[in-house]
C-alpha positions in Angstrom: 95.8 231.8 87.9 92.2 231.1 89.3 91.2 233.9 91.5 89.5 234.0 94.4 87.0 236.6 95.9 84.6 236.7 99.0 80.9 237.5 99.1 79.1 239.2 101.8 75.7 240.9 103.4 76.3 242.9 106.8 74.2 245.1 108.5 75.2 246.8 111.9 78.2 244.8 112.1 80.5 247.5 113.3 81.7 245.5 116.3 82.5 242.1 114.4 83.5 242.8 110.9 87.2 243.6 111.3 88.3 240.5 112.6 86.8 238.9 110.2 88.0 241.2 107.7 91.3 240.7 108.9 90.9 237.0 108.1 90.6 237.4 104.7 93.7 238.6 104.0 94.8 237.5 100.7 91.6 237.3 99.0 91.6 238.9 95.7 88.4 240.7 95.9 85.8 241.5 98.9 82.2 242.7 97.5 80.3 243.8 100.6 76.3 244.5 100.5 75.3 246.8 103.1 71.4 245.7 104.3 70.8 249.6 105.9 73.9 249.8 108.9 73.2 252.6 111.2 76.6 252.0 112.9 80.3 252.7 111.2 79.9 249.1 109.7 79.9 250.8 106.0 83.2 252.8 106.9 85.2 249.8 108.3 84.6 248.2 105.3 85.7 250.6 103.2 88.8 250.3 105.1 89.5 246.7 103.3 87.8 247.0 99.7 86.1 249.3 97.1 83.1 247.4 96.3 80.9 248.3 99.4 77.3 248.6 98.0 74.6 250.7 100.0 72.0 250.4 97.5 69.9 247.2 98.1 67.3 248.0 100.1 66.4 244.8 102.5 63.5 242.9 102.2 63.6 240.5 105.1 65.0 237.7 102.3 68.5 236.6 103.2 68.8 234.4 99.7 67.7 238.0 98.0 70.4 239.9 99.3 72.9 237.5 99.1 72.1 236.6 95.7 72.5 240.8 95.0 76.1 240.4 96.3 77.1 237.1 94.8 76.0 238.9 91.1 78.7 241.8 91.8 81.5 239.4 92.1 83.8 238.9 89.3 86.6 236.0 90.6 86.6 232.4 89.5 85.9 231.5 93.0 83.8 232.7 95.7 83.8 232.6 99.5 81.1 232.9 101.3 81.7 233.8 105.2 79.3 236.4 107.1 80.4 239.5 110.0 80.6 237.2 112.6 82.9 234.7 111.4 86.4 234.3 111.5 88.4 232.1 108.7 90.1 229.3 110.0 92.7 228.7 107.6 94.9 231.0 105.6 93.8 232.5 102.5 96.6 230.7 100.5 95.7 227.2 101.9 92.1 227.5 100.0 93.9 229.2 96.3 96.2 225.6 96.5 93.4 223.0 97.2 91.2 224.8 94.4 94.7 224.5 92.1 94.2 220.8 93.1 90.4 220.6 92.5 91.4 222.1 89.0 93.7 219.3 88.4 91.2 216.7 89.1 88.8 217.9 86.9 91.6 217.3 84.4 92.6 214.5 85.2 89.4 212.3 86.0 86.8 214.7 84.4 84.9 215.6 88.0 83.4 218.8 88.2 84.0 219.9 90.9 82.0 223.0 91.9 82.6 224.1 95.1 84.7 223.3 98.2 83.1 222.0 102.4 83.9 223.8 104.8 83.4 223.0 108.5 81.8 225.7 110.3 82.0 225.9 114.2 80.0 227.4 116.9 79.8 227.4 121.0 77.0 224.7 120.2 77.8 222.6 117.6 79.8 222.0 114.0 77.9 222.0 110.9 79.5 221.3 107.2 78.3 223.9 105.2 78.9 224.9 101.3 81.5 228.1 101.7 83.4 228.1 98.7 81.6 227.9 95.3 83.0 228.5 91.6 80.9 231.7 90.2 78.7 230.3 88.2 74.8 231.7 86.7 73.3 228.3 88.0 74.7 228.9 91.5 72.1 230.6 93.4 71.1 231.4 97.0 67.3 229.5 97.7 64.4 230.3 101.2 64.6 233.6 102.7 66.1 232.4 105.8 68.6 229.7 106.7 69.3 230.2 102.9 71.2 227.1 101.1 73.6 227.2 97.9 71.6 225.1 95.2 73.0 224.2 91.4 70.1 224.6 89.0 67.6 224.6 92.4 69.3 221.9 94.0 71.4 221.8 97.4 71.6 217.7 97.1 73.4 218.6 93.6 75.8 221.4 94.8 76.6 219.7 97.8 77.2 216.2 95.7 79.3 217.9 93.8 81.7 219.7 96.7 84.8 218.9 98.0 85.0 218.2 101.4 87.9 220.3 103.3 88.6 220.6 107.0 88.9 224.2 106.8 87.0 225.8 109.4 85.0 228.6 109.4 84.6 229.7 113.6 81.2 231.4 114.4 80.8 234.4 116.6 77.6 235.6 118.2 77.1 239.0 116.5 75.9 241.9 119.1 74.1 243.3 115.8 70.9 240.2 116.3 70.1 241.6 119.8 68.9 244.9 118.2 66.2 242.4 116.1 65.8 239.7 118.2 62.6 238.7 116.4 63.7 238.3 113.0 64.1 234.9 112.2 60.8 234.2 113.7 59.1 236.7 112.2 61.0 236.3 108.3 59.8 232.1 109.5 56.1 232.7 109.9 55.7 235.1 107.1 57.1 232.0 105.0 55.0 229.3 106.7 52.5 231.5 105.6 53.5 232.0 102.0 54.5 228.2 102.0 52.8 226.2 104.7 54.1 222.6 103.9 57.7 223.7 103.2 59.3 221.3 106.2 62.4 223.6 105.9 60.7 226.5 107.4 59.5 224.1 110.4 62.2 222.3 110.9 64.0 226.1 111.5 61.1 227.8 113.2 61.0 224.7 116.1 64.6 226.0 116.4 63.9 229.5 117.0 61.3 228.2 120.1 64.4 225.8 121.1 66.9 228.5 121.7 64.0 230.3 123.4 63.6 227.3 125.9 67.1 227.7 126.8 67.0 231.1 128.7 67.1 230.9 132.0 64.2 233.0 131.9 61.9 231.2 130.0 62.7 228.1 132.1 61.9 229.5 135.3 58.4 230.6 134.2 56.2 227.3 133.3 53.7 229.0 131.7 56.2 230.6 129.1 57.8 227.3 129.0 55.0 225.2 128.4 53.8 227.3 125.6 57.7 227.5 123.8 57.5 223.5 124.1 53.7 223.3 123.0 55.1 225.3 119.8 58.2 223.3 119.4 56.0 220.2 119.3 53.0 221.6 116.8 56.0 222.7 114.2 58.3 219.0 114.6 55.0 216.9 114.4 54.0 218.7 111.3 57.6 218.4 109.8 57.0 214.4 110.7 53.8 213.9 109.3 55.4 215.2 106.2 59.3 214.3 105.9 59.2 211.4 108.1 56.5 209.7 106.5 57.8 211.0 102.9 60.0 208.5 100.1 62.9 211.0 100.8 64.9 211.1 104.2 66.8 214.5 104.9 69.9 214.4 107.2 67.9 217.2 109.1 65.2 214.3 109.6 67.1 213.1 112.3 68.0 215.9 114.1 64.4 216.9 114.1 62.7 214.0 115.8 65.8 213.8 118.1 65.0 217.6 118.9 61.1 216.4 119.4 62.2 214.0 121.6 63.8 216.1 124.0 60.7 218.4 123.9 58.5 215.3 124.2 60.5 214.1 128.1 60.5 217.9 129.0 56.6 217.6 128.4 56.5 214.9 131.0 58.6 216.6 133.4 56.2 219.1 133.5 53.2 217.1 133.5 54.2 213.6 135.2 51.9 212.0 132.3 53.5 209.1 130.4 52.3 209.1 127.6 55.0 212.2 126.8 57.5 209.9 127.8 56.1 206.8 125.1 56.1 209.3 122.3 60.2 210.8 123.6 61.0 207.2 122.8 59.8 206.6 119.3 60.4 209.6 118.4 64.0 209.1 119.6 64.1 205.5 117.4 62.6 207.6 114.8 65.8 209.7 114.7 67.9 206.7 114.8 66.4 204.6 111.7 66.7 207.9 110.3 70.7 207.9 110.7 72.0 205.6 112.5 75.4 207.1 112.6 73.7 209.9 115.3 75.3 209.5 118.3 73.1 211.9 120.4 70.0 209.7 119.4 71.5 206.9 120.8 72.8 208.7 123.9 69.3 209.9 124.7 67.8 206.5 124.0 70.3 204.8 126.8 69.2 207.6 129.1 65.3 206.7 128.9 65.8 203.5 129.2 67.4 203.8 132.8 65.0 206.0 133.9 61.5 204.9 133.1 58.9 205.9 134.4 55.9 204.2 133.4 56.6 201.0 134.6 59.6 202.0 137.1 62.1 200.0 136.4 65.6 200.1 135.3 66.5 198.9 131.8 69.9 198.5 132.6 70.8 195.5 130.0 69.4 197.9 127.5 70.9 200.6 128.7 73.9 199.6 128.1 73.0 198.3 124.8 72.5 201.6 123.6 75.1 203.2 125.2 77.5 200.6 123.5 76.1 202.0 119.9 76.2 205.7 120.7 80.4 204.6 121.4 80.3 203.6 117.9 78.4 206.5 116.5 80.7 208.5 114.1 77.8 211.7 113.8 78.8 210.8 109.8 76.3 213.0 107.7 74.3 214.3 111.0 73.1 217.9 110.1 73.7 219.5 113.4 77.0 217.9 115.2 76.2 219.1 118.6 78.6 218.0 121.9 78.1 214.5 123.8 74.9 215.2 125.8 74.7 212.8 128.3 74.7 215.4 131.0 72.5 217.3 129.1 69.8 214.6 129.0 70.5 213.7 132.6 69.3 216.7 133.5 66.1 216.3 131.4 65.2 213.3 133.0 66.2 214.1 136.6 62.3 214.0 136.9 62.0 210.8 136.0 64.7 209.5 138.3 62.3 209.7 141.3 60.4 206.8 139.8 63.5 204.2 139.1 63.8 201.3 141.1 67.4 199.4 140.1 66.5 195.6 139.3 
């Protein structure tokens, strides 16, 4: 009988981690690595498991720690799922398709060496590597927004994964407001350490894109123009790399979609058009990118009604585009965020002033 076990770093968790806990049941082994919880996060967990480790001290390197906990497991499989998660799917759904995975590698010689899971958030769905066989070559990679790579490589792992529709739900864990400035900080220590790693810009634009969203930040301009100016600075460095590289990522398109959006909000704030030019190739940039990315081609439809440097209504086009992003599946898009035509309508309210309907 194949067993399976569950890895996992926590810190401060104490208002998150039983439910996910409580998820987990039938799981034959939980090893827990405590990052320095000042709460009762250590004593809950004691509640579910004996291998609760408070002896790694934390270095501000997720893949570190989480490396430290996957080497103290000792099942065939591993789970990997964090505090503020919640399994989808029962415990004994997962031990019967890896019974099945087992089979196959019998009977047609695939190795498979790991399992898909689909993990969900308020914001979007994101397949993500959550079950892996424990295995020496199996290692956590980049100190934040961490991947699971097979002798160094994600594209491997991943390649050789089978795709579930287990889900994996995502909470928002109380525990990141008392460190609100981690990510960015662990980002720009990196950036420093590694300044043409596209990974860490890709993921740092991010940080200053969650920033724009607070109310906040929006409703100062100064604050706002210098979280887009940032945003901008990080995704044009990522696309004088990636973009113009021999290699396209999935990510690739999600990033110049995400410069897009900062390119129009740009011109909404300035009036000048050339921020709305560069929104649109960088927008088509997304799409030759993957063409399967069906909030690229939702944006696109929305420029082209409302556009401003000549002020007139593309409505033919329009359409056009509208009639692809009905076709687009979102097949391999990194981040699978909701329909966001209202979304960009509001982005480009500005620039409604300026259409004239031909």
């Amino acid at each position: 009988m194949k067993t399976l076990g569950v890895s996992m770093i926590v810190k401060n968790e104490a208002a998150m981690i039983e439910n996910c806990l409580n998820s987990l049941k039938g799981v034959d082994e939980i090893v827990i690595v405590d990052t320095g919880s000042e709460d009762d996060t250590v004593e809950i967990c004691k509640k579910y498991t004996d291998k609760v480790y408070t002896d790694y001290k934390w270095n501000d390197d997720f893949a570190e720690a989480r490396n430290v906990s996957l080497d103290r497991c000792t099942t065939d499989f591993v789970l990997i799922i964090d505090a503020d998660e919640i399994l989808g799917c029962e415990v004994k759904a997962i031990k019967e398709m890896f019974r099945f995975m087992v089979k196959q590698v019998e009977k047609h010689t695939i190795k498979y060496m790991g399992m898909i899971f689909n993990v969900q958030t308020d914001a979007e769905k994101v397949e993500s590597i959550r079950l892996i066989r424990r295995d020496p070559r199996i290692k956590w990679e980049s100190a934040i927004h961490n991947m699971l790579t097979l002798d160094g490589s994600n594209d491997l792992l991943h390649s050789m994964c089978y795709k579930t529709q287990f889900l994996i739900q995502s909470g928002f864990s109380p525990a990141h407001l008392m460190d609100p400035d981690r990510s960015l900080r662990i980002l720009k220590h990196q950036l420093e350490l590694h300044p043409e790693n596209t990974r860490y810009m890709y993921y740092i634009a991010r940080e200053y894109i969650n920033r724009v969203m607070h109310p906040e930040n929006r409703a100062n301009k100064a604050t706002l123009t210098e979280l887009l100016d940032n945003i901008i600075f990080w995704l044009e460095k990522y696309d004088e790399i990636r973009f113009k590289s021999d290699v396209w990522l999935n990510e690739t398109s999600d990033a110049e979609y995400c410069l897009a959006l900062a390119y129009i909000e740009k011109y909404n704030l300035t009036k000048d058009k050339e921020w709305w030019h560069k929104s649109m190739w960088a927008a088509q940039k997304s799409f030759m990118v993957l063409p399967s990315n069906q909030n690229t081609a939702d944006f696109i439809s929305g420029l082209l009604l409302n556009i401003p440097p000549v002020g007139v209504s593309h409505l033919w086009a329009a359409k056009f585009w509208q009639g692809i992003a009905d076709r687009c599946d979102n097949f391999q898009v990194a981040q699978v965020r909701p329909r966001t035509r209202l979304e960009i309508d509001k982005l480009i309210q500005e620039s409604k002033k300026n259409k004239v309907v031909t």
